[in-house]
BAPASE-351135 format. One line per field, with one value per residue: x, y, z of N, C-alpha, C in turn; residue in one letter; chain. Coordinates in nm, 4 decimals. Example, Ala and Ser with C-alpha at 12.3 -4.5 7.8 and 13.67 -1.06 7.14 Angstrom:
# BAPASE-351135
nc1: 1.3190,1.2850;
nc2: -0.5690,-0.2250;
nc3: 0.7800,0.7080;
cac1: 1.2300,1.3670;
cac2: -0.4500,-0.1060;
cac3: 0.7800,0.7140;
cc1: 1.3200,1.2900;
cc2: -0.3300,0.0030;
cc3: 0.7800,0.7870;
aa: A,S;
ch: A,A;
***
This chain:
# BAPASE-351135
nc1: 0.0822,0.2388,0.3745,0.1939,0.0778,0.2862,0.3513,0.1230,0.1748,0.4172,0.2924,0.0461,0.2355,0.3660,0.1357,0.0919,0.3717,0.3956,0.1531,0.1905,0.3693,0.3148,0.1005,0.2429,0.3853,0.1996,0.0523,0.2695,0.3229,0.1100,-0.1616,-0.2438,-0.0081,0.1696,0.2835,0.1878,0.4774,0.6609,0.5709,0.6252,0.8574,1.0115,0.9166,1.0505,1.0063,0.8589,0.6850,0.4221,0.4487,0.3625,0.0966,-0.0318,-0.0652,-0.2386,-0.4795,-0.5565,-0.4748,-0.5747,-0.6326,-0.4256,-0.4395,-0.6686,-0.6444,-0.5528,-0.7869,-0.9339,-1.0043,-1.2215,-1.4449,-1.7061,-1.8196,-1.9588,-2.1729,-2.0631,-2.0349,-2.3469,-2.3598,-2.2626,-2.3883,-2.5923,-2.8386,-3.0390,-3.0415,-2.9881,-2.9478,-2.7063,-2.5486,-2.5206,-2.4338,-2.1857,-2.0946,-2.1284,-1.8859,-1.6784,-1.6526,-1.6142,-1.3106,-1.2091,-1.1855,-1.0941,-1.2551,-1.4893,-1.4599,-1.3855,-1.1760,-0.8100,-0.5896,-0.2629,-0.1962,-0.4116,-0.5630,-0.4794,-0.4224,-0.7529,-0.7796,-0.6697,-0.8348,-1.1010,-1.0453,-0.9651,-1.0956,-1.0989,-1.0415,-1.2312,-1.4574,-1.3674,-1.3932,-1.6778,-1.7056,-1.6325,-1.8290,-2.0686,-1.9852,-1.9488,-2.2711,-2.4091,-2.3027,-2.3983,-2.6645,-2.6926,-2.6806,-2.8793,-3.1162,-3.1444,-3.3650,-3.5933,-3.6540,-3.4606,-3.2687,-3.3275,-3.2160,-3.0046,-2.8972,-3.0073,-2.8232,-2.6036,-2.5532,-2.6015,-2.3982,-2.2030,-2.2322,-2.2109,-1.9791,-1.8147,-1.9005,-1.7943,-1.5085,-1.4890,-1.5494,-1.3324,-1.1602,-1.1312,-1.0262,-1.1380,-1.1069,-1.1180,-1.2116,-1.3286,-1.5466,-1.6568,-1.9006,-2.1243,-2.0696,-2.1620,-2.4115,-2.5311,-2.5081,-2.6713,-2.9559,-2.9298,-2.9576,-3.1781,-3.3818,-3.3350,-3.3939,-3.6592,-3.7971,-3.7138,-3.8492,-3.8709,-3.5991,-3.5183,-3.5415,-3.8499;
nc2: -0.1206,0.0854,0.1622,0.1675,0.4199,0.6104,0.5817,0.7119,0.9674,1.0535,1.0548,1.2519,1.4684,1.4929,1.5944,1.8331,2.0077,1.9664,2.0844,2.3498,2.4651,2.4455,2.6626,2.8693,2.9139,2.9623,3.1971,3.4105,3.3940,3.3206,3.1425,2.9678,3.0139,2.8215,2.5249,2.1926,2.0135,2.2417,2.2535,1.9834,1.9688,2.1602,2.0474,1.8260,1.5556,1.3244,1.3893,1.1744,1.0698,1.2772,1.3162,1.0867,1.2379,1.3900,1.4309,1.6450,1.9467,2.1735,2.0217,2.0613,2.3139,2.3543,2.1724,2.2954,2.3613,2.1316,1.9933,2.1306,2.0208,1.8797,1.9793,2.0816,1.8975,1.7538,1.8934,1.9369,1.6897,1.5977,1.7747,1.8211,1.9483,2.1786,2.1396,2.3996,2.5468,2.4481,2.5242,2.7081,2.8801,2.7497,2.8893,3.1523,3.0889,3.1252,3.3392,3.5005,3.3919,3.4881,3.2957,3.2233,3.0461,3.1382,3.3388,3.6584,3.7317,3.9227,3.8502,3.8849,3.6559,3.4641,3.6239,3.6796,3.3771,3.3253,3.5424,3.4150,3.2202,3.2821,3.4012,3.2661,3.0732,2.8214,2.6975,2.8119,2.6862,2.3866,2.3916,2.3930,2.1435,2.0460,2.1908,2.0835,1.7856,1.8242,1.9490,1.7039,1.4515,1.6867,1.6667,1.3923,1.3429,1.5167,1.3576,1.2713,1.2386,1.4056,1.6663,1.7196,1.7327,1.9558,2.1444,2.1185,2.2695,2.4774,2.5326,2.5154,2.7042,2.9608,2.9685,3.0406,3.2377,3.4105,3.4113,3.4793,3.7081,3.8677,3.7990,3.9993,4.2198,4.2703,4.2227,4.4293,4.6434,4.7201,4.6365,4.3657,4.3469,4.5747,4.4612,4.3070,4.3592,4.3563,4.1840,3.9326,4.0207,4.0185,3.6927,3.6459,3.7005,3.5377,3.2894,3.3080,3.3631,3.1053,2.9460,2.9991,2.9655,2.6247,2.4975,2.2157,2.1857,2.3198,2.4548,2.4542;
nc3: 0.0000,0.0881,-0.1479,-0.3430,-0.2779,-0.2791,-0.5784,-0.6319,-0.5411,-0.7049,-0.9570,-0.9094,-0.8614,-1.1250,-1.2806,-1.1219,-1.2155,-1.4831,-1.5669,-1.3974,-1.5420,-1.8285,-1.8134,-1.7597,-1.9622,-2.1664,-2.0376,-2.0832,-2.3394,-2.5079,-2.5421,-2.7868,-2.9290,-2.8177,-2.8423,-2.8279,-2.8156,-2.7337,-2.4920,-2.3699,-2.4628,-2.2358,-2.0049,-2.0186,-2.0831,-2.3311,-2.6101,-2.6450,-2.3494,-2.2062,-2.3415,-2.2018,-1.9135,-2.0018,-2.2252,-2.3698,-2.5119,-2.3946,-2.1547,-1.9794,-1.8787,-1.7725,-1.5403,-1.3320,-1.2222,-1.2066,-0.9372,-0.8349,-0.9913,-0.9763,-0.6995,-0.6019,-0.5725,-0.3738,-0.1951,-0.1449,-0.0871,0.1641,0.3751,0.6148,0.5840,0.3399,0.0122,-0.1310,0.0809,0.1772,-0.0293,-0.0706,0.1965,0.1278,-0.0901,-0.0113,0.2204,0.0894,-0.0443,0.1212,0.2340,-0.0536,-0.2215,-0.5375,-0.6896,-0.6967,-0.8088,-0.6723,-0.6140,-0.6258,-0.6409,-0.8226,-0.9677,-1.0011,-1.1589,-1.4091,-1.4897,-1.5003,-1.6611,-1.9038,-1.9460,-1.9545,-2.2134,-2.3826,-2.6621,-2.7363,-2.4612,-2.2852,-2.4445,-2.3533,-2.1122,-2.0882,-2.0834,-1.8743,-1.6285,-1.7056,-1.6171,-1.3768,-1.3153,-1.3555,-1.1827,-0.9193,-1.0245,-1.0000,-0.7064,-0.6315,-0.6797,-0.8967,-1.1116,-1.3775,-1.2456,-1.0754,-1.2353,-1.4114,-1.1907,-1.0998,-1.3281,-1.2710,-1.0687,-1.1179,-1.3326,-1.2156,-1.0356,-1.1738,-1.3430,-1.1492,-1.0268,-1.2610,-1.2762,-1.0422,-1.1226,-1.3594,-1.2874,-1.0861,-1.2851,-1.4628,-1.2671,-1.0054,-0.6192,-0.4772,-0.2050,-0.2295,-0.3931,-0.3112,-0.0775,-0.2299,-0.4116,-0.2093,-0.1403,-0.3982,-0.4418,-0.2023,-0.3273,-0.5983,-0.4986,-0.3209,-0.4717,-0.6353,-0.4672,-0.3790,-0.6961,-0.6603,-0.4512,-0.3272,-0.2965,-0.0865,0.2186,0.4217;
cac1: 0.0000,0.2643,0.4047,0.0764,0.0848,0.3944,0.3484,0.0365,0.2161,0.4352,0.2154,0.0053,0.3269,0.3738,0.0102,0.0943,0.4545,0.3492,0.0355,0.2560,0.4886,0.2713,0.0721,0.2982,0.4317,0.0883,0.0697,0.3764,0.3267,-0.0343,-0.2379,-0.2437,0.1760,0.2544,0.3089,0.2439,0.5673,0.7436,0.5488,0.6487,1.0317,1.0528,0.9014,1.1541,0.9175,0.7475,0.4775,0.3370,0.4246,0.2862,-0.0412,-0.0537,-0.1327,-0.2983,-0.5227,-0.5628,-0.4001,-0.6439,-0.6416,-0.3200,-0.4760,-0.7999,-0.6271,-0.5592,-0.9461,-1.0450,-1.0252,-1.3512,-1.5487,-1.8293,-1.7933,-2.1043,-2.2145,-1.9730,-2.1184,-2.4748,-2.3758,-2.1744,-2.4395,-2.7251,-2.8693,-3.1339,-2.9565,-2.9397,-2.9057,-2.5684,-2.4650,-2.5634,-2.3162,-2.0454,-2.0650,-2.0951,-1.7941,-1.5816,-1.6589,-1.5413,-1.1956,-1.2075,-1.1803,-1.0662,-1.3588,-1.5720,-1.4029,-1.3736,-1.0077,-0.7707,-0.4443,-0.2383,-0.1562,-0.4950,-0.6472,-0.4004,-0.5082,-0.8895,-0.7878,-0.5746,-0.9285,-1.1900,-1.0310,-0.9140,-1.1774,-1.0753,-1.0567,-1.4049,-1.5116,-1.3380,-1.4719,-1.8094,-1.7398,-1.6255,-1.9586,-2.1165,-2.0058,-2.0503,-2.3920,-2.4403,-2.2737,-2.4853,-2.7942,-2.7171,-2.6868,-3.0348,-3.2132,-3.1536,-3.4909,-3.5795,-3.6290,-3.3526,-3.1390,-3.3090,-3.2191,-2.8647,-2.8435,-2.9626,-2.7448,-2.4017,-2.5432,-2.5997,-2.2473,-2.1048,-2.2350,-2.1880,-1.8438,-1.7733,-1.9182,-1.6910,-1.4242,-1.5328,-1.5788,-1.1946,-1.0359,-1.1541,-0.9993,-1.1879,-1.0364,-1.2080,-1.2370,-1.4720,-1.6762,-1.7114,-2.0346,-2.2051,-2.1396,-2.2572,-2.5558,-2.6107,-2.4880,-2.7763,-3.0474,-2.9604,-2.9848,-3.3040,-3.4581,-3.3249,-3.4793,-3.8245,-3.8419,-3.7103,-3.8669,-3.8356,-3.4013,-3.4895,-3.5451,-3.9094;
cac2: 0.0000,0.2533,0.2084,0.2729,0.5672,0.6819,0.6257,0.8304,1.1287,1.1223,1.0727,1.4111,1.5951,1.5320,1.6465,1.9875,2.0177,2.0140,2.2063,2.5221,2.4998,2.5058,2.7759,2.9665,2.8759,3.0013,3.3385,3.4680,3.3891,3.2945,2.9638,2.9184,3.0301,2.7139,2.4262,2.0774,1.9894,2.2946,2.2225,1.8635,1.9934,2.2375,1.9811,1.7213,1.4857,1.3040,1.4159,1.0511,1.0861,1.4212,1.2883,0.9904,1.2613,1.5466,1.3609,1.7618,2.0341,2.2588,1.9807,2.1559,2.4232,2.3128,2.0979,2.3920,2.3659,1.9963,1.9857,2.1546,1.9591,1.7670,2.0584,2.1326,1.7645,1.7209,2.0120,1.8834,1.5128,1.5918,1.8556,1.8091,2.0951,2.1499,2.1604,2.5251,2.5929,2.4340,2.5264,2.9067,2.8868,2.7740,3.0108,3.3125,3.1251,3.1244,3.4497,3.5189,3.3439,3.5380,3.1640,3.2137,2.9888,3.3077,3.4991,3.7250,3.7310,3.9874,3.8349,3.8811,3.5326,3.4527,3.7122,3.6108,3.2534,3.3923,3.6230,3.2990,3.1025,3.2822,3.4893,3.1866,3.0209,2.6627,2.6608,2.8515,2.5164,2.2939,2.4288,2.3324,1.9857,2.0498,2.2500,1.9563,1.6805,1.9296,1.9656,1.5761,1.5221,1.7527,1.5931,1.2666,1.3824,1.5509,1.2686,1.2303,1.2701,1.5107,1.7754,1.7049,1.7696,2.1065,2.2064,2.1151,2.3085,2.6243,2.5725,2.5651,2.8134,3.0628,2.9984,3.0094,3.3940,3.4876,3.3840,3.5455,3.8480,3.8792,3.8010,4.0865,4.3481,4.2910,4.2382,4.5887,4.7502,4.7508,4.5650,4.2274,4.4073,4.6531,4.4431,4.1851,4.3385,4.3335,4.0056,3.8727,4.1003,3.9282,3.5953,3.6045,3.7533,3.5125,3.1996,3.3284,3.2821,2.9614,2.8723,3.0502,2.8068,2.5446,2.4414,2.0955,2.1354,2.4459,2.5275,2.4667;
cac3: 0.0000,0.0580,-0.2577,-0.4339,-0.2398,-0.3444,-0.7030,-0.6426,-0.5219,-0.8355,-1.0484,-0.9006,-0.8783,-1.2437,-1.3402,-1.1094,-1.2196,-1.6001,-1.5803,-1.3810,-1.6310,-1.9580,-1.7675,-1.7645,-2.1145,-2.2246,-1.9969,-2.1608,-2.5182,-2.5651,-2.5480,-2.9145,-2.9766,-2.7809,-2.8948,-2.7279,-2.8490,-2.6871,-2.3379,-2.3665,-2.4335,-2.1369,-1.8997,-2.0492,-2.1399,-2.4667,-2.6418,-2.5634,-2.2072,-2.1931,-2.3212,-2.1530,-1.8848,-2.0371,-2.3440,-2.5009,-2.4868,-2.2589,-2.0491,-1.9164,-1.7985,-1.6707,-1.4393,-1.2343,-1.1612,-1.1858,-0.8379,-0.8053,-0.9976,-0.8779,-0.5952,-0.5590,-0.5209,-0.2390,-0.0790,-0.0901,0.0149,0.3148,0.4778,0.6980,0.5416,0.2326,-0.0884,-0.1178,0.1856,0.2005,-0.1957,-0.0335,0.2566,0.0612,-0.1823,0.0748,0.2737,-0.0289,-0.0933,0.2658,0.1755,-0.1503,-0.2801,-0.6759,-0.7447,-0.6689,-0.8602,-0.6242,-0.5783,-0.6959,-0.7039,-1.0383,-1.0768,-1.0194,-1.2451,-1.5041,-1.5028,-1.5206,-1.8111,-2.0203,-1.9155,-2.0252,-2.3126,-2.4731,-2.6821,-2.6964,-2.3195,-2.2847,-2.4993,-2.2829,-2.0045,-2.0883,-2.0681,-1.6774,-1.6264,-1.7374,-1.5052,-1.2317,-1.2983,-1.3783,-1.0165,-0.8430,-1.0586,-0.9042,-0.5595,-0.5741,-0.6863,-1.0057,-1.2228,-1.4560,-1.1931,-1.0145,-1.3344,-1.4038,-1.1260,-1.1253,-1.4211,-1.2593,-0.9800,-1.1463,-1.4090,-1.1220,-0.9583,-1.3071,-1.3729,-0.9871,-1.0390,-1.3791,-1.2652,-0.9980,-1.2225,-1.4301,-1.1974,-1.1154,-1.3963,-1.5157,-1.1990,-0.8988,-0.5742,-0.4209,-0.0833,-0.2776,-0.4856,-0.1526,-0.0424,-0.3351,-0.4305,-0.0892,-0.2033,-0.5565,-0.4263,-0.1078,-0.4117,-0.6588,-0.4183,-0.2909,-0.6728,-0.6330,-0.3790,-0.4337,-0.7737,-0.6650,-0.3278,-0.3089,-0.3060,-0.0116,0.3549,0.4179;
cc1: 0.0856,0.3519,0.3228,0.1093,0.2156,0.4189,0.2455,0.0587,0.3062,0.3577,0.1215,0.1201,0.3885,0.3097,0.0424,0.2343,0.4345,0.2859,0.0715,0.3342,0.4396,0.1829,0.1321,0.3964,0.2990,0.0705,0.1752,0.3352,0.1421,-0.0875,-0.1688,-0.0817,0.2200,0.2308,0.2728,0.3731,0.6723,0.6689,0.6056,0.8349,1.0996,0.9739,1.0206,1.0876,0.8948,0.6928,0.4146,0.3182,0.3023,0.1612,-0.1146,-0.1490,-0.2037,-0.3404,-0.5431,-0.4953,-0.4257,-0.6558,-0.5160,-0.3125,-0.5795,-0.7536,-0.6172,-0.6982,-1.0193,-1.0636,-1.1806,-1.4544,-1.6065,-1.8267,-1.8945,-2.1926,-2.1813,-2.0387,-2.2161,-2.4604,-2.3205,-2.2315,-2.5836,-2.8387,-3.0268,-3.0076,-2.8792,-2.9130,-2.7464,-2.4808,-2.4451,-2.4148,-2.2147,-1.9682,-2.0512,-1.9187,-1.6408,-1.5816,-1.5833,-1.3929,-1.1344,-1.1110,-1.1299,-1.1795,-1.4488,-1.6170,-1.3646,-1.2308,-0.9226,-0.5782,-0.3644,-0.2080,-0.3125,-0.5915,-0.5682,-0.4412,-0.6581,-0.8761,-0.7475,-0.7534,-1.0639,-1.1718,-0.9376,-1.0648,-1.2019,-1.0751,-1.2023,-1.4910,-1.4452,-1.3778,-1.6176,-1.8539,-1.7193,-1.7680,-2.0569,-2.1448,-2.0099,-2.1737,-2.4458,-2.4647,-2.4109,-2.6360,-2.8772,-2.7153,-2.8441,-3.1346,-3.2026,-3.2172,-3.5120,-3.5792,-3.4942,-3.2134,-3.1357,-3.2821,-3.0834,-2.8486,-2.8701,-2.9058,-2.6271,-2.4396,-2.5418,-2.4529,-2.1493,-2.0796,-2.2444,-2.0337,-1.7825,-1.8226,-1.8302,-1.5351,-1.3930,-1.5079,-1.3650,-1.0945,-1.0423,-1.1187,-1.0250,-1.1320,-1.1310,-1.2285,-1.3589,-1.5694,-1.7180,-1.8633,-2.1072,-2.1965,-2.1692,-2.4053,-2.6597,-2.5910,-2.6593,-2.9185,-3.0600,-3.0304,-3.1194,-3.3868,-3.4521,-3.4383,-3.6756,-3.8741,-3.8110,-3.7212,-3.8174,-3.6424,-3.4105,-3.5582,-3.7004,-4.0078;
cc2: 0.1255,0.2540,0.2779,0.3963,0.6921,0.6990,0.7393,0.9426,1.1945,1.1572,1.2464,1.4842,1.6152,1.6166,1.8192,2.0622,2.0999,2.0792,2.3403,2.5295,2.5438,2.6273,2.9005,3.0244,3.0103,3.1698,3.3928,3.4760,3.3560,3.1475,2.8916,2.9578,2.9293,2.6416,2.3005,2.0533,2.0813,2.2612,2.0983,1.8675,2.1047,2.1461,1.8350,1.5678,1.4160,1.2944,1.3070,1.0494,1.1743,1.3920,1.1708,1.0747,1.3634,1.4739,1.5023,1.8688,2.1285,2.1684,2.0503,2.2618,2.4181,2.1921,2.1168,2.3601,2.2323,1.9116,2.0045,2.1458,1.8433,1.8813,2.0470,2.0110,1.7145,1.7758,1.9520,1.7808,1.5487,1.7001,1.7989,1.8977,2.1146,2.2151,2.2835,2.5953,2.5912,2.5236,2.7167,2.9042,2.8626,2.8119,3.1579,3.2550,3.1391,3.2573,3.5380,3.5437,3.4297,3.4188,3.2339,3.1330,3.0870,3.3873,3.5908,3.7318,3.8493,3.9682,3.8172,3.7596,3.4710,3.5216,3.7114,3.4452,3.2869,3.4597,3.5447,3.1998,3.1331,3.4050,3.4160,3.0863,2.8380,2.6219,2.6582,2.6731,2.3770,2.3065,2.3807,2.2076,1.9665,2.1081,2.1305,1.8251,1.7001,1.8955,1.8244,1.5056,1.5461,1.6858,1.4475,1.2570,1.4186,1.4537,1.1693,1.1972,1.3856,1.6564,1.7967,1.7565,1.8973,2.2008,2.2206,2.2071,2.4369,2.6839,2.6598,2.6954,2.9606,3.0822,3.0107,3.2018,3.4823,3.5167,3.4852,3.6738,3.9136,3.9456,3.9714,4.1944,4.3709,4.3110,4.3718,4.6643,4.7598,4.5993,4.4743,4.2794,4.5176,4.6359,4.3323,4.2059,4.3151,4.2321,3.9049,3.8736,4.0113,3.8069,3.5716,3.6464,3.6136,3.3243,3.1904,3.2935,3.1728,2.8819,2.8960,2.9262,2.7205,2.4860,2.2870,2.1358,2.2518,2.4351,2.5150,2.5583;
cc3: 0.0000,-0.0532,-0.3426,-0.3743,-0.2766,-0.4836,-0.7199,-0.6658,-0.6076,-0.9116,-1.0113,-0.9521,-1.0011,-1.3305,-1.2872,-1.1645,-1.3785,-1.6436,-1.5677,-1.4936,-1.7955,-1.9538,-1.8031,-1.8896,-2.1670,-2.1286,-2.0238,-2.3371,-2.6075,-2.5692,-2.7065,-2.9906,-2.9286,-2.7943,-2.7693,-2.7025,-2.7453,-2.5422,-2.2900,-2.3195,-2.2871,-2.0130,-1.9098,-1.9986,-2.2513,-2.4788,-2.6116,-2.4146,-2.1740,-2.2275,-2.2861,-1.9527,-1.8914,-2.2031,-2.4125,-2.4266,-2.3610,-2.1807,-1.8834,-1.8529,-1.7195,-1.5447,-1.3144,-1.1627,-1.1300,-1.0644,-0.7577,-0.9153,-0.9849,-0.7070,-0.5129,-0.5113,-0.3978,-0.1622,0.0308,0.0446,0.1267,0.3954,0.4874,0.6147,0.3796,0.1417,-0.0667,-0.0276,0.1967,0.1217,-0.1515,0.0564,0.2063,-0.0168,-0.1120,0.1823,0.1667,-0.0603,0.0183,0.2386,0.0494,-0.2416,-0.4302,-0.7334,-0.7583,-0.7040,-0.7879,-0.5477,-0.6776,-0.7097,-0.7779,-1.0678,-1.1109,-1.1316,-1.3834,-1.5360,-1.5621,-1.6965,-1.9648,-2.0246,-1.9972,-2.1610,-2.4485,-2.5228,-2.7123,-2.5232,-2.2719,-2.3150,-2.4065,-2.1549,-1.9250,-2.0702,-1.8536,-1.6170,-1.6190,-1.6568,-1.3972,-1.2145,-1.2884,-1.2054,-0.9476,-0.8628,-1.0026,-0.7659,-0.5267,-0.5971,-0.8160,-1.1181,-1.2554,-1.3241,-1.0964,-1.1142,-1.3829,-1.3159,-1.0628,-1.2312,-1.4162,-1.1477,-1.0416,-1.2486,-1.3128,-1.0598,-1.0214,-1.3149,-1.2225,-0.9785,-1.1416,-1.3714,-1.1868,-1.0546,-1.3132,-1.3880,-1.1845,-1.1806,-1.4578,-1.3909,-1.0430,-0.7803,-0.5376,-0.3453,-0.1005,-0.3558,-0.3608,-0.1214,-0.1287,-0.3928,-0.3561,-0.1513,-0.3177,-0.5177,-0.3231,-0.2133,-0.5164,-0.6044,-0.3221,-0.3959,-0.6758,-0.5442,-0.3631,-0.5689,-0.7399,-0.5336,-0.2702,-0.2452,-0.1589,0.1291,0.3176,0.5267;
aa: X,X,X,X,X,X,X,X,X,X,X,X,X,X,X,X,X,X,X,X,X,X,X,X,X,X,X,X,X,X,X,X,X,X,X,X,X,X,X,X,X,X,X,X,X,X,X,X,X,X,X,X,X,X,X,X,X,X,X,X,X,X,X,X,X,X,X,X,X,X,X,X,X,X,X,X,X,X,X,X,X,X,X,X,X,X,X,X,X,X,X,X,X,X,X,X,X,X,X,X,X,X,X,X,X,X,X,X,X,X,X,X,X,X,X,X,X,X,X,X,X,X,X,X,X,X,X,X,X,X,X,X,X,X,X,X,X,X,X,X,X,X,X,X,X,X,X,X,X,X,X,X,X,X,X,X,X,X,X,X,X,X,X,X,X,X,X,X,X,X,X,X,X,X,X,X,X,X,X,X,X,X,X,X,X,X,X,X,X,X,X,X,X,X,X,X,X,X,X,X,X,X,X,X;
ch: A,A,A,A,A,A,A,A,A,A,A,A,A,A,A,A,A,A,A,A,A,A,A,A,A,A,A,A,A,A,A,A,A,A,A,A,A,A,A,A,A,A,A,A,A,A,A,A,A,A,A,A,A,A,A,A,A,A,A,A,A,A,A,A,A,A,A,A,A,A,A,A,A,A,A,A,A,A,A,A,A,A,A,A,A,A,A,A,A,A,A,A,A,A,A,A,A,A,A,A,A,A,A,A,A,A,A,A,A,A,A,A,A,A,A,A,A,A,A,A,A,A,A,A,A,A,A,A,A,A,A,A,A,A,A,A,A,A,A,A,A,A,A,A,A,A,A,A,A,A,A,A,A,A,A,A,A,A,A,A,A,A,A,A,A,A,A,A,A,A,A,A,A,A,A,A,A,A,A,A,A,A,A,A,A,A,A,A,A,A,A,A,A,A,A,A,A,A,A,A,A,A,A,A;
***
């Protein structure tokens, strides 16, 4: 067993090793100026290796994030709580944290990441597939029939454009410390909607 475990922890520290490194390949020169080939050669690697663990290219960057998905599923399952109730708190304590999931973070590596993420349009598209098994996730946590799935789908869509608004607000200037209340504000507003349609998943 503690070998598995030790191949484990290469094996991660390859996935984060390679990912900072083509990151940062790609925030210098551009997503689409770099090459597999040259990420492959500055991790000292082969391209087979290299996609033995990274099957596309944006996988390299979304790896940064594929930590938090199925997030929101986790959430649910592991609280006492009514759906939104929970999915609420841990979006206001993240917001707290000024989590990067949030958005609401203003630190330049962070807001650099953000700006390579959603101003690259192959990522954007790859994105959607993470979005996706999020919401799937979450779908099977709530029950898993048709209402259960629309309603996954206006979770994460809500924590998608709560997030990206965030995002937004910062990247044009203004600090996290001064868009904080207001996206408490829109965060406790838009989670109220939620919960107004969708009783069943809410606080009765």
């Amino acid at each position: 067993m503690a070998e598995i475990g030790l191949r484990e922890r290469k094996r991660q520290r390859m996935y984060q090793v390679v990912s900072d490194l083509a990151i940062g390949l790609f925030l210098e020169k551009g997503f689409d100026a770099v090459s597999v080939a040259e990420v492959a050669a500055a991790a000292e690697i082969s391209k087979p290796t290299l996609f033995r663990y990274f099957p596309a290219k944006e996988d390299l960057v979304l790896h940064r994030i594929a930590d938090h998905e199925g997030e929101a599923a986790r959430v649910v399952a592991a609280s006492d709580a009514a759906p939104l109730t929970a999915l609420r708190r841990a979006f206001l304590a993240g917001l707290e944290r000024h989590d990067p999931v949030t958005g609401l973070s203003d630190d330049p590596g962070v807001l650099a990441f953000h700006t390579l993420l959603y101003g690259t349009p192959a990522l954007v598209a790859r994105l959607h597939g993470h979005l996706e098994r999020s919401e799937a996730a979450l779908a099977d946590v709530l029950g898993g029939d048709l209402e259960a799935r629309l309603a996954a789908g206006q979770i994460v869509a809500v924590q998608r454009i709560l997030a990206q608004e965030n995002w937004r607000r910062i990247a044009a200037g203004e600090r996290a410390a001064d868009v904080r209340g207001e996206a408490v504000a829109a965060a406790e507003r838009a989670f109220g909607l939620l919960a107004a349609g969708l009783p069943r998943f809410a606080d009765r």
